[in-house]
C-alpha positions in Angstrom: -97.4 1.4 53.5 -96.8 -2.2 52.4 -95.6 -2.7 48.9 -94.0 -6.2 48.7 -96.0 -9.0 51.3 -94.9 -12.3 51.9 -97.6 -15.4 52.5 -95.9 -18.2 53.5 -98.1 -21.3 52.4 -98.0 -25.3 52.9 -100.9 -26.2 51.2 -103.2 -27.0 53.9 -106.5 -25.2 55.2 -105.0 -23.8 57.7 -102.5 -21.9 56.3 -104.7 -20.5 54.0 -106.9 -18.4 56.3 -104.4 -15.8 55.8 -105.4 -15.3 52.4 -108.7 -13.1 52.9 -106.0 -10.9 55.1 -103.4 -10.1 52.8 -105.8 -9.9 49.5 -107.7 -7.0 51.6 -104.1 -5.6 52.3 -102.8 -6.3 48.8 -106.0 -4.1 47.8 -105.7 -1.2 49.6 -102.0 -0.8 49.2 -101.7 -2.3 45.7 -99.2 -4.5 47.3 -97.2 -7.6 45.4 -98.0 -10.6 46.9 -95.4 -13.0 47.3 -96.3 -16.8 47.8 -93.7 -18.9 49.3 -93.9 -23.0 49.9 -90.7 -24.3 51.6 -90.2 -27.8 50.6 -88.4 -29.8 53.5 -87.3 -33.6 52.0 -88.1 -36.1 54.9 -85.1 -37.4 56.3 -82.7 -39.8 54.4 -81.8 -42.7 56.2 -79.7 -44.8 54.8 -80.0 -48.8 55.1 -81.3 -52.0 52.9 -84.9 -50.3 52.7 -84.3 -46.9 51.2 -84.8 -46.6 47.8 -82.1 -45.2 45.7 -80.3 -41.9 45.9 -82.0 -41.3 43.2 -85.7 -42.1 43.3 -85.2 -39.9 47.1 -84.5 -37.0 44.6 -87.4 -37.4 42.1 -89.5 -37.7 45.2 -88.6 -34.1 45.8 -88.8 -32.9 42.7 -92.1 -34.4 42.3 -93.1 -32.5 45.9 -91.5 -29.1 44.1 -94.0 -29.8 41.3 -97.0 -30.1 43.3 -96.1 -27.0 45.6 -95.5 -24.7 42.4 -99.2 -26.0 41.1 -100.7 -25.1 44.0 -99.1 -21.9 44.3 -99.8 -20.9 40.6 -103.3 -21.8 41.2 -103.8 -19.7 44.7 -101.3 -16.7 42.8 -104.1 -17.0 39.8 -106.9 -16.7 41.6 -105.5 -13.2 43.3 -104.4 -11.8 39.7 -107.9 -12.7 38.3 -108.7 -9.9 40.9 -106.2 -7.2 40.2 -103.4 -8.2 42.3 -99.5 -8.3 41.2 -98.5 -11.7 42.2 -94.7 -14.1 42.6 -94.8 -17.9 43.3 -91.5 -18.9 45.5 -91.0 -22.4 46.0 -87.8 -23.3 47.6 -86.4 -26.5 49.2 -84.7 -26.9 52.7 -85.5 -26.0 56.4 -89.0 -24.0 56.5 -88.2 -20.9 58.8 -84.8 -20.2 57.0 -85.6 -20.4 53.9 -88.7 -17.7 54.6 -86.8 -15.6 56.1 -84.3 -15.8 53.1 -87.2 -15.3 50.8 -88.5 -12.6 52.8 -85.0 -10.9 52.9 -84.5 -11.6 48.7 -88.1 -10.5 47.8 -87.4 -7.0 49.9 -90.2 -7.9 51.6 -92.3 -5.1 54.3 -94.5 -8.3 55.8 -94.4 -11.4 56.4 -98.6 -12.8 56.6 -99.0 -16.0 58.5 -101.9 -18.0 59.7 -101.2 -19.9 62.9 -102.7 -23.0 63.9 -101.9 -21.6 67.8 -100.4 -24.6 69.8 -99.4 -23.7 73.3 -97.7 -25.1 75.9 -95.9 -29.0 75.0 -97.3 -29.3 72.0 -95.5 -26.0 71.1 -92.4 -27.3 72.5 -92.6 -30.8 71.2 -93.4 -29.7 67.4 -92.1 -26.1 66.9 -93.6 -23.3 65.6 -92.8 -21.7 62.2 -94.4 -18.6 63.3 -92.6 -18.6 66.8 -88.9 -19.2 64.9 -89.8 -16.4 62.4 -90.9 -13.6 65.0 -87.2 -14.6 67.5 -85.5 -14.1 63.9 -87.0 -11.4 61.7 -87.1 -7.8 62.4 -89.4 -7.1 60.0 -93.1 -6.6 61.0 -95.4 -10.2 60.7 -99.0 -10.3 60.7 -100.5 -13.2 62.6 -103.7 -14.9 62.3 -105.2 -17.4 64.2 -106.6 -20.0 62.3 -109.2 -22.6 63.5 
């Protein structure tokens, strides 16, 4: 049924309670498992404070870095186990650039944990899931993590 999934992941707890989801999934369908980390640079404003144009850039890289350790590490841990893995780090805004991942990988699912905000906080901070299910056709799998 599912031969190519995507796991979007930021590194955090949270995110990772989809991982016992797609590994039982990746399993029984002997799925690839796609890991993406979308890297968004914090905003560049420029006055007498900022450091250089430069040092902004290595600061990025350097956040790349860590996200394709991590990745490696979690992608490692699911080939140890008989899984066919791909590590996807990419840099710019989150929900396009999974969606373009998702769309470049030939993806069948998109797996996502969601931390579940409702109401203003919802509004106020956006949801990654939320933009991806109003954009993507393709089936997402959703869990609620704690």
């Amino acid at each position: 049924m599912y031969k190519r999934i995507l796991a979007p992941l930021d590194g955090s707890k949270r995110a990772e309670a989809i991982l016992p989801h797609v590994e039982e999934l990746a399993l029984r369908f002997q799925a690839k498992l796609i890991f993406v980390q979308v890297v968004e640079p914090p905003p560049l404003i420029l006055d007498h404070n900022t450091p250089s144009l430069e040092k902004f850039q290595q600061q990025v890289e350097e956040m790349a870095e860590q996200a394709e350790l991590y990745l490696n590490a979690i992608s490692g841990e699911f080939r140890e186990k008989g899984v066919q893995t791909k590590v996807r780090v990419c840099q710019g805004p989150v929900i396009d650039w999974i969606i373009n991942t998702a769309e470049s990988e030939n993806a069948d699912l998109i797996a996502i944990a969601s931390h579940g905000r409702t109401g203003l906080s919802r509004v106020f901070y956006g949801s990654v899931t939320v933009g991806i299910l109003h954009r993507e056709s393709l089936p997402l799998l959703v869990v609620r993590s704690v």
